[in-house]
N, C-alpha and C positions, 0 to 999 in steps of 0.2 A: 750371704751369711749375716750381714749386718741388720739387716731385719727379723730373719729366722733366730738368734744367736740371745736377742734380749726375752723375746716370746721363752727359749725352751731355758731358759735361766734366770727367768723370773723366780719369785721367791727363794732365791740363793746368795748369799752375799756376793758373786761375782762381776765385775763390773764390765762391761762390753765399752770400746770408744773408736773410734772411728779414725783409721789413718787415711789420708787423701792418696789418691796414686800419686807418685812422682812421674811426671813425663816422662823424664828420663827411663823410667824402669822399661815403658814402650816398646817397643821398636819400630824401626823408620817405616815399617809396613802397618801401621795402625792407623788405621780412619780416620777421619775427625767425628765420623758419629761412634766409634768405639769411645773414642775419649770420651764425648760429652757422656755415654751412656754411664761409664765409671764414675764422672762427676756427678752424672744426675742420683745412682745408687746413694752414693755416700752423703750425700746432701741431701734428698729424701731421706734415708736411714737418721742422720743428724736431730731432722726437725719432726720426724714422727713419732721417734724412743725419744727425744729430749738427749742423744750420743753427745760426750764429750770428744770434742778432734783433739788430733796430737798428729805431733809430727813425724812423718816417717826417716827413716835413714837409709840408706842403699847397705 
């Protein structure tokens, strides 16, 4: 969604930004290539829309 989301909301004032997953949110059954894959989404997404990060909360 963080790539699809700036494409279909371009010229709209709405602003798309990017929350990082919290580990925590996981579960102790998640890979380390699920992780890096969530990392790698959101950090690609980041540097390709120019996405502001923010902080998530549980």
């Amino acid at each position: 969604m963080v790539h699809t989301l700036p494409l279909a909301l371009s010229g709209t004032e709405v602003k798309v930004a990017v929350c990082d997953i919290d580990p925590a949110w996981l579960t102790r059954h998640a890979s380390p290539r699920a992780r890096g894959f969530l990392s790698g989404v959101t950090g690609s997404a980041r540097d390709v829309h120019r996405l502001s990060a923010v902080t998530g909360t549980a």
